[in-house]
C-alpha positions as CSV (number, residue, x, y, z in Angstrom):
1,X,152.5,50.0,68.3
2,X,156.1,50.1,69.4
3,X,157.4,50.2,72.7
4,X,159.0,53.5,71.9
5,X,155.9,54.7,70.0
6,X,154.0,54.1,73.5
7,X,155.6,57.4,74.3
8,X,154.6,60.9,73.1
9,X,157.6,62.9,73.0
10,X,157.6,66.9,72.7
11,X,158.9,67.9,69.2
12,X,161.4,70.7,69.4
13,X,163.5,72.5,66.2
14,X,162.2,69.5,64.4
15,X,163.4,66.6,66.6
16,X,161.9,64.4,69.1
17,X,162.5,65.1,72.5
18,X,162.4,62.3,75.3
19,X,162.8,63.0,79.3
20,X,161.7,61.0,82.1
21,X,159.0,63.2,83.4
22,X,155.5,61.8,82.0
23,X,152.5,61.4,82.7
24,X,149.6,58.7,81.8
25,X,147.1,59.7,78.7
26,X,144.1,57.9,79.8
27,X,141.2,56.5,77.0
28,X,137.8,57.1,78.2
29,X,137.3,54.0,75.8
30,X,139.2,51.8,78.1
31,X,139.5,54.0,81.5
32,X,143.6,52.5,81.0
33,X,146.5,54.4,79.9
34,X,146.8,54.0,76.4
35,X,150.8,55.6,76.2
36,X,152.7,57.7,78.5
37,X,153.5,61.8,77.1
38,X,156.3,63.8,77.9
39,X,155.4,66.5,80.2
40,X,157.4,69.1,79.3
41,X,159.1,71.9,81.9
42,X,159.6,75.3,82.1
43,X,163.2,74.7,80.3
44,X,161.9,72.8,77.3
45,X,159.0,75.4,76.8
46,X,162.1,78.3,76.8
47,X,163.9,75.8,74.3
48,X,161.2,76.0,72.2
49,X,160.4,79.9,72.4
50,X,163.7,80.2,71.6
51,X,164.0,77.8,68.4
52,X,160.6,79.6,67.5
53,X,162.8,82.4,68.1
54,X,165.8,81.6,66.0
55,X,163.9,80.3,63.0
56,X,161.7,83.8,62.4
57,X,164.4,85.8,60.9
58,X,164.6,83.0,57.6
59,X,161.0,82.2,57.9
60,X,159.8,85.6,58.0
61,X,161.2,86.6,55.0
62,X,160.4,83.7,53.1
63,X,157.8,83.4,50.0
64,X,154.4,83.4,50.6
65,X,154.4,80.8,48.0
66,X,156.6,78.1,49.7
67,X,154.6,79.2,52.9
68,X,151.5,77.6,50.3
69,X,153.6,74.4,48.9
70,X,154.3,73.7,52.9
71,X,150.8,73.8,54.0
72,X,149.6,71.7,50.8
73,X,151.8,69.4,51.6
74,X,150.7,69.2,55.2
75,X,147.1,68.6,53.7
76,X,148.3,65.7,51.5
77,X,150.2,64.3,54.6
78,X,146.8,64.3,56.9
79,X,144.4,62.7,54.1
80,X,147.2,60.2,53.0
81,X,147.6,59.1,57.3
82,X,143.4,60.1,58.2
83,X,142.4,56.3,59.2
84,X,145.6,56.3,61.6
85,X,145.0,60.1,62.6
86,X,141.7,59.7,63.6
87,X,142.6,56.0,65.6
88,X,145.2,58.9,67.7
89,X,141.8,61.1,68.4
90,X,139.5,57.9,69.0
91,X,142.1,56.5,71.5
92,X,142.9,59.7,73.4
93,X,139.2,61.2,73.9
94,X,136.8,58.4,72.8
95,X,135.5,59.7,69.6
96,X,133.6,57.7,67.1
97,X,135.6,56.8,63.9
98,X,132.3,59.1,61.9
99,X,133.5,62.7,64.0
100,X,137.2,61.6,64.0
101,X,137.5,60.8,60.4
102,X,135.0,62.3,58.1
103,X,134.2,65.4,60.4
104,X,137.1,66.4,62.1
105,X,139.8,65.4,60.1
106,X,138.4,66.4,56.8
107,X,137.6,69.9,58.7
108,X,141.4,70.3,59.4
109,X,142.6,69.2,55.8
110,X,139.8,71.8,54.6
111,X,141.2,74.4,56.3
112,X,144.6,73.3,55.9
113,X,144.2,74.3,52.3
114,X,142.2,77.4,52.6
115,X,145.4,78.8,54.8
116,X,147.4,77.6,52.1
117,X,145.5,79.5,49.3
118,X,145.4,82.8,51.5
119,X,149.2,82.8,52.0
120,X,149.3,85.1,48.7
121,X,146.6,87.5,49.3
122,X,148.2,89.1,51.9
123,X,148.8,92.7,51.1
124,X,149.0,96.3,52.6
125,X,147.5,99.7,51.0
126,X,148.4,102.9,49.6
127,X,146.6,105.1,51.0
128,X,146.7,109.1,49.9
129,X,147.7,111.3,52.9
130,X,147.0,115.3,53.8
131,X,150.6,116.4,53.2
132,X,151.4,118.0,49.8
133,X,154.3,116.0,48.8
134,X,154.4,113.1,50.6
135,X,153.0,109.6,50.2
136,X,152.6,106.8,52.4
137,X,152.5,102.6,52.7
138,X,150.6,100.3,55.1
139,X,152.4,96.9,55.4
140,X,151.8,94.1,57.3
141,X,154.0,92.2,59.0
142,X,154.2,88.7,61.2
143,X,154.5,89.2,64.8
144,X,157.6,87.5,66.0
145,X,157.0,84.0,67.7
146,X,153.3,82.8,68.6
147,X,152.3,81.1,71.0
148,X,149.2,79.0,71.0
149,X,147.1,77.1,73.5
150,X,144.8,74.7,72.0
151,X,142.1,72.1,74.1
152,X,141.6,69.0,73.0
153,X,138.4,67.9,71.8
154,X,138.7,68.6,68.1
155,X,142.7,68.6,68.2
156,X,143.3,68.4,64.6
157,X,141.3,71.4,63.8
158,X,142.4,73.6,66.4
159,X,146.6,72.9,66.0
160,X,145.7,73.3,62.2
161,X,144.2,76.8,62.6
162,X,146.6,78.3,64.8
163,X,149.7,76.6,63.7
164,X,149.5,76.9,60.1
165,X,147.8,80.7,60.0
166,X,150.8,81.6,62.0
167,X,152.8,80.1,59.7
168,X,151.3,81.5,56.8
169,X,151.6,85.1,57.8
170,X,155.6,84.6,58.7
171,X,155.7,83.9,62.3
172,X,156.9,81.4,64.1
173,X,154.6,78.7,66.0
174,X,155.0,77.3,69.5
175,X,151.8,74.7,70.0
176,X,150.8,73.9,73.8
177,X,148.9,70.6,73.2
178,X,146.2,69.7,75.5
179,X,147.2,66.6,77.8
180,X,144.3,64.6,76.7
181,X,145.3,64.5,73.2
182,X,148.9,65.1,72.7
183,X,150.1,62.3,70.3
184,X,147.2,64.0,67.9
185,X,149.4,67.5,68.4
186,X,152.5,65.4,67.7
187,X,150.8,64.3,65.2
188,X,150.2,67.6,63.6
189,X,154.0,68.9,64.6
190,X,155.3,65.4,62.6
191,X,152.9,66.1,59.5
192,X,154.6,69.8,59.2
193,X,157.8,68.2,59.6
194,X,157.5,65.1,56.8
195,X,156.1,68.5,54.3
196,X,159.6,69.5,54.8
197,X,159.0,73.2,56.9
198,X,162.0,74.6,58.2
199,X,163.2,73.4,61.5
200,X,161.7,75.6,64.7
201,X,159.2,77.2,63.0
202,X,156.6,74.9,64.3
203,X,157.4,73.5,67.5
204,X,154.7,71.0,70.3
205,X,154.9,70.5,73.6
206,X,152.5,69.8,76.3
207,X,152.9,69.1,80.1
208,X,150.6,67.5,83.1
209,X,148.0,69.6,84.4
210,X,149.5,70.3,87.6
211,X,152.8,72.3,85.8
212,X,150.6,74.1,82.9
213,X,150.4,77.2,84.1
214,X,154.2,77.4,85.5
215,X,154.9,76.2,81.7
216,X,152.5,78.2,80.2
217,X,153.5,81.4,82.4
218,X,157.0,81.2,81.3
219,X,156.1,81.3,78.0
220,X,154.1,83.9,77.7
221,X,156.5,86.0,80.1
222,X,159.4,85.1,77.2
223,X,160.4,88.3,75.6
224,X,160.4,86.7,72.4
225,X,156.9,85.6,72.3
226,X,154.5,88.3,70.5
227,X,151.4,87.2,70.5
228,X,148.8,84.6,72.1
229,X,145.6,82.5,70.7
230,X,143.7,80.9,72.9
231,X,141.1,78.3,72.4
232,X,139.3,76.6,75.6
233,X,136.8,77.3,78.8
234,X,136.3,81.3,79.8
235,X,137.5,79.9,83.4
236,X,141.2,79.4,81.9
237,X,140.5,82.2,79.5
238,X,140.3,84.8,82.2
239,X,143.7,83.3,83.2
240,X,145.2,83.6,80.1
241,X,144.2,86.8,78.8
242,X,145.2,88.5,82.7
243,X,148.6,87.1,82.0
244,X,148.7,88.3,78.3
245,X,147.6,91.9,79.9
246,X,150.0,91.8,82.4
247,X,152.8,91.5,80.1
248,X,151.0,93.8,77.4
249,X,150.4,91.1,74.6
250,X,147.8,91.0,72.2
251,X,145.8,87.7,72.5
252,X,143.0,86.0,70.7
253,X,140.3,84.1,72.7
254,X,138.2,81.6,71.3
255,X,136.3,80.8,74.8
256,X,133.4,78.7,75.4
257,X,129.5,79.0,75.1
258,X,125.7,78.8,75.7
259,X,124.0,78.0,72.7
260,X,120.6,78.6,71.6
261,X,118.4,77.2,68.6
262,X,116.0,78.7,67.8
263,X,112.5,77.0,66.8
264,X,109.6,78.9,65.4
265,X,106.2,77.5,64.8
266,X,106.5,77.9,60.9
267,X,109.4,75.6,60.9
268,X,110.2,72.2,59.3
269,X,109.8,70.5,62.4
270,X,111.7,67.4,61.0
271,X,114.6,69.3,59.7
272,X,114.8,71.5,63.2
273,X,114.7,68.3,65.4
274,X,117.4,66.1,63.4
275,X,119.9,69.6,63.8
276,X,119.1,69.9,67.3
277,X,120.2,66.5,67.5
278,X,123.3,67.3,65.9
279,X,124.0,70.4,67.6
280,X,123.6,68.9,71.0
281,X,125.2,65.9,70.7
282,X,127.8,65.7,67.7
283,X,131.3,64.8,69.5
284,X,129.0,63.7,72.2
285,X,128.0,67.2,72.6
286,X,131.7,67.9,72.9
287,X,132.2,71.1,70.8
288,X,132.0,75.1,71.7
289,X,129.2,75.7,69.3
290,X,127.1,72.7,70.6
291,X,123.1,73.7,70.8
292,X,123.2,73.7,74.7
293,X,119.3,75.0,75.2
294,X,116.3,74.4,72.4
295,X,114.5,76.8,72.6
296,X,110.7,76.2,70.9
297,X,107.7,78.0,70.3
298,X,104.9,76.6,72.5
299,X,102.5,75.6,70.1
300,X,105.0,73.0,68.0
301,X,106.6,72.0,71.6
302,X,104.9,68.0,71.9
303,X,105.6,68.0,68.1
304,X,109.0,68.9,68.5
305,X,110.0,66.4,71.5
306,X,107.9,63.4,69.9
307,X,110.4,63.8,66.3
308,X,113.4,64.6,68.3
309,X,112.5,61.5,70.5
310,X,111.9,59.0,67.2
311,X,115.2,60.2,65.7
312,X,117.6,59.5,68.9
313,X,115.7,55.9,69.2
314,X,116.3,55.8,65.2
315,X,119.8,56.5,66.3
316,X,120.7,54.8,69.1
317,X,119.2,51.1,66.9
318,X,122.1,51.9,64.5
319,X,125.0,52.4,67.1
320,X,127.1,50.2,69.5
321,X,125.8,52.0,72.8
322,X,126.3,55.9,74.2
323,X,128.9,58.0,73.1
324,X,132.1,58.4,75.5
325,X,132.9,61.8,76.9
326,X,136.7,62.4,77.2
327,X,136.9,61.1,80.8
328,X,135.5,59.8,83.8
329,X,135.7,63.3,85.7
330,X,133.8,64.8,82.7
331,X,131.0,62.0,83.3
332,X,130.9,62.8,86.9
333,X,130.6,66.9,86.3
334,X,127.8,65.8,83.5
335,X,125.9,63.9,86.3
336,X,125.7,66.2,89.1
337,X,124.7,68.7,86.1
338,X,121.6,66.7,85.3
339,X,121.2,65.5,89.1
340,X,121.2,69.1,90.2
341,X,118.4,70.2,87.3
342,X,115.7,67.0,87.9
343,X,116.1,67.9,92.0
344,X,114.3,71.0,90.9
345,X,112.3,70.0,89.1
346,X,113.4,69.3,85.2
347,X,111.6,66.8,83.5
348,X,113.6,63.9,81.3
349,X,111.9,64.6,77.7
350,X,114.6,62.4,75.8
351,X,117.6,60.2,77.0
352,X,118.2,58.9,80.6
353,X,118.2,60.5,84.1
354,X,120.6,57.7,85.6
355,X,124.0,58.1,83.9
356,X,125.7,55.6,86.7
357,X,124.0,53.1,85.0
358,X,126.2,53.1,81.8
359,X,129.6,52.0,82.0
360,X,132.5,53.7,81.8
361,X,132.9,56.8,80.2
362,X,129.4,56.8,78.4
363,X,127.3,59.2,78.7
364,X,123.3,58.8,77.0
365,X,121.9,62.0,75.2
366,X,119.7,63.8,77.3
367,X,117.5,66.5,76.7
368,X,115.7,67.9,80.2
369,X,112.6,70.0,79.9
370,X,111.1,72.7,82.7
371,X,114.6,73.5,84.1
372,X,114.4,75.8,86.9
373,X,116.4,79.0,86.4
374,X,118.4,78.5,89.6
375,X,119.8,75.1,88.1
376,X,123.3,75.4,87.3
377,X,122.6,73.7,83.5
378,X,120.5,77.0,83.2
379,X,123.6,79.0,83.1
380,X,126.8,76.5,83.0
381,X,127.9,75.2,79.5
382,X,127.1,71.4,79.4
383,X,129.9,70.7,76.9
384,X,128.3,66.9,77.1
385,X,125.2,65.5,75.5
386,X,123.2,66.7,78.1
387,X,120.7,70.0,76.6
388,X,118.1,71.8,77.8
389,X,114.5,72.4,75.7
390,X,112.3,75.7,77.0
391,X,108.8,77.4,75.2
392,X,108.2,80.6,74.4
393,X,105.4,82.2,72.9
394,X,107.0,85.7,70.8
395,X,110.1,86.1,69.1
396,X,111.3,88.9,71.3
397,X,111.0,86.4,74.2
398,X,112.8,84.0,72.4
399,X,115.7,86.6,71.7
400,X,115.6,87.7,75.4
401,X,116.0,83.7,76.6
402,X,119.3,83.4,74.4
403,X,120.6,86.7,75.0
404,X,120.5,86.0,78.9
405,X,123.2,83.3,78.3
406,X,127.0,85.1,79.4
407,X,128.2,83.7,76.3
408,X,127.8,84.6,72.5
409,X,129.8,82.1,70.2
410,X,126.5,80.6,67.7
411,X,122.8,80.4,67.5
412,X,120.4,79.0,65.0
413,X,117.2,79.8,64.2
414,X,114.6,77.7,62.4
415,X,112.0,79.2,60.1
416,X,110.5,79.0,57.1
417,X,110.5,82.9,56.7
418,X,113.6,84.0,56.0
419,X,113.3,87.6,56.6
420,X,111.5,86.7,60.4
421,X,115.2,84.0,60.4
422,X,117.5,87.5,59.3
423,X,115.6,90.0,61.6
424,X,115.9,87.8,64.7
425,X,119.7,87.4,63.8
426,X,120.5,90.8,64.1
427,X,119.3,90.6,67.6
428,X,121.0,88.2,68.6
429,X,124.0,88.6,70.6
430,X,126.2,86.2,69.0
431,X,129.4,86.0,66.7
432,X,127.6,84.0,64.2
433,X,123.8,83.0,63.9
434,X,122.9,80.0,61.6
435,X,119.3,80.1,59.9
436,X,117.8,75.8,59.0
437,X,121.1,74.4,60.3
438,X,122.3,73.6,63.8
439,X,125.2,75.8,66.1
440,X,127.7,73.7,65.0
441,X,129.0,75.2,61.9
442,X,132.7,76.1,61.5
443,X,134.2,76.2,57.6
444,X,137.1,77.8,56.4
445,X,135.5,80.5,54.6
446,X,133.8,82.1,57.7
447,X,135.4,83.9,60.2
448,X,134.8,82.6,63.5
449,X,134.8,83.9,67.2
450,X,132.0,84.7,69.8
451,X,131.3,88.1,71.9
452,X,131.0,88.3,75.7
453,X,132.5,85.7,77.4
454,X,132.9,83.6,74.5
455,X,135.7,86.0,73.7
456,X,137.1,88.1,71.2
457,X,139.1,88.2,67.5
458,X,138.5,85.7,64.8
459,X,140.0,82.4,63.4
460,X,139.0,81.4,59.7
461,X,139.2,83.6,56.0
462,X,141.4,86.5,55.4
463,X,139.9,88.2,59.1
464,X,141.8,85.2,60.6
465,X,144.6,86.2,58.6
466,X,144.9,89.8,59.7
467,X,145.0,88.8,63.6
468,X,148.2,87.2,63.2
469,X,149.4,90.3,61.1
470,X,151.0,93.9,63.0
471,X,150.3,96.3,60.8
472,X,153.1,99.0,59.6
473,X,152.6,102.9,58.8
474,X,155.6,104.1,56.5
475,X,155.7,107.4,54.8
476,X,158.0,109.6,52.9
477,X,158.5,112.8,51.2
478,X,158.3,112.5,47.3
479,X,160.7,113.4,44.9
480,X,161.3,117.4,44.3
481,X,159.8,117.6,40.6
482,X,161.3,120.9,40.1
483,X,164.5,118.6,39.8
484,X,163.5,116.7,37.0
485,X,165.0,117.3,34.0
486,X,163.0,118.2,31.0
């Protein structure tokens, strides 16, 4: 890498933007800067509202089939670049090559298509009205200038979804990268750029922490913005979705959660323990959907913890050592987690109780059993391998257990009864429930959001669509027959 490639700049109306305010992106792999990012201010975030701005009239009315030729190309861009992609996302938040480049990435390029083969489906109605004489169109029409906020643990996915479904309905994109990943943003920005999309309809930037929510502010506060998505922690959330009200703009809120799988005593406890593993501690535990508490019938419990226990030693034999979480801060907040829950009383059933002893970033998965209710794992989302296993002994305990959680983004079950699997999933308050597979399931083809404080609206398939859509009442009186000639 380049001198000049050691720098991340902001990408504005299609070009590169360099300024001497930066800040240091720090590897968790290394716990040293890896490159320097821009960090942009309030001006380049109005420069880029306003190029966002300039561009929708053109863009807007442009065919929903080039819209669909842009966003393959785009996908053909990211599979052609995925080893280098995925190095970006292993540098800037310690991810393993196997969730950077053959989960992640092959997520986004998934996705990246479906947008593409939506772009055409999008159509209004003709409904029939009361008045005699008059008929009547819905349309729908792209807002105007998004804006979206995106975290960073599974960058490529999240700047794909929100930048290309605004795309694909006609707006215009402005993409606020998270600071811990931004060359994997820029990344994304340069990929719609090489596809040849018309200059300021996509537009990155990202900033420091300390100036994101004066940059952030000022963008929402633009006039020319229309309309917010938000993906990242309830705590910002709240934030975000007070400004949005305060300046009367719809926003989406993909937020955070407390996840719950299910086990019942009839399940395949093999199959339940190896996607509880993955649930808890795919991305190193790193994702919204992650299975944050186990919850198992009482009479499978030992049988439960012993398979979970053989696969993680199964596992751990086969890697290089603990997976990184994205930062030494993130270790720490991990740590006093699990310190807090085993001084009242939690039990290690799998992993370690002495995360000081690994260094760096590393973090070992943990799974803590008999976790006192007043332990703040009990109601905090980890967002680190670090889960929780609890017993029950009926099914409407089990549903109470996981509807106590604040949050409502996923939930599995695990059954070999799938009407007992159904029934329990239409009690659970959740945005999606997933029956012999773990909480971490996102795919193109399902729409996907939580309830409660895991938010509201829904990215993915044509409901995704639709929320980046205003939709349009027109009527009119029809012709006087009488006038017709014979």
């Amino acid at each position: 890498m380049t001198m000049e490639e050691k720098l991340v700049p902001l990408l504005i109306n299609s070009e590169d933007l360099e300024h001497e305010s930066t800040y240091d992106v720090v590897s968790p792999s290394t716990a040293k800067a890896c490159w320097k990012a821009v960090s942009a201010t309030p001006e380049d975030a109005t420069k880029a509202v306003e190029a966002a701005q300039s561009a929708f009239p053109k863009w807007s009315s442009s065919s929903p089939t080039a819209r669909a030729e842009i966003l393959e190309r785009v996908a053909k861009y990211l599979e052609a670049n995925i080893e280098t992609l995925a190095g970006y996302m292993m540098e800037e938040m310690g991810a393993d090559r196997g969730t950077a480049q053959f989960f992640v990435l092959p997520l986004a390029i998934n996705m990246c298509r479906s947008i593409a083969a939506r772009c055409t489906t999008i159509c209004g109605s003709v409904p029939v009205v009361a008045q005699p004489g008059q008929s009547a169109m819905i349309w729908k029409e792209p807002y105007g200038v998004c804006l979206s906020i995106v975290p960073w643990n599974a960058p490529y996915v999240f700047g794909i979804r929100s930048a290309a479904t605004a795309i694909a309905t006609g707006n215009t994109c402005v993409l606020k990268a998270s600071e811990m990943t931004p060359r994997c943003y820029w990344a994304i920005g340069k990929a719609f750029r090489e596809a040849g999309l018309t200059p300021g309809v996509l537009n990155v930037i990202g900033c420091r922490p300390a100036d994101a929510a004066q940059v952030v502010n000022t963008m929402i506060e633009h006039p020319a913005v229309k309309h917010i998505d938000f993906t990242g922690s309830a705590n910002i959330g709240r934030k975000i979705a007070r400004a949005c009200g305060e300046n009367l703009k719809p926003c989406l809120m993909e937020l955070g959660g407390k996840n719950s799988a299910i086990v019942l005593a009839d399940a395949d406890l093999t199959k339940a323990a190896r996607e509880c593993i993955g649930g808890s501690f795919l991305n190193a535990g790193q994702i919204c959907m992650a299975t944050d508490q186990i919850l198992v019938h009482s009479s499978i419990a030992t049988q439960l913890v012993e398979s979970i226990k053989e696969q993680l030693a199964a596992a751990a034999r086969q890697s290089e050592g603990p997976p990184n979480v994205v930062s030494n801060s993130s270790k720490d907040r991990l740590a006093k987690l699990l310190s807090d829950a085993v001084s009242k009383g939690a039990q290690v059933l799998a992993g370690s109780d002495c995360p000081n002893n690994i260094p760096g970033a590393g973090f070992v998965p943990t799974i803590l059993g008999s976790v006192n209710q007043d332990s703040e794992l009990n109601h905090e989302e980890a967002f680190g391998p670090l889960a929780s296993l609890r017993t029950f002994e009926t099914d409407i305990e089990a549903i109470r257990i996981a509807n106590t959680a604040p949050y409502g983004l996923s939930a599995a079950v695990f059954t070999r009864d799938l009407r007992r699997g159904l029934a329990i999933a239409k009690r659970l308050e959740s945005g999606a429930v997933h029956i012999n597979s773990m909480t971490v399931h996102d795919e193109p083809a399902l729409p996907f959001g939580g309830v409660k404080n895991s938010g509201w609206g829904r990215f993915n398939s044509d409901q995704g669509l639709t929320e980046f859509l205003v939709t349009k009442s027109v009527t009119w009186d029809d012709y006087d027959e009488s006038k017709m000639l014979e």
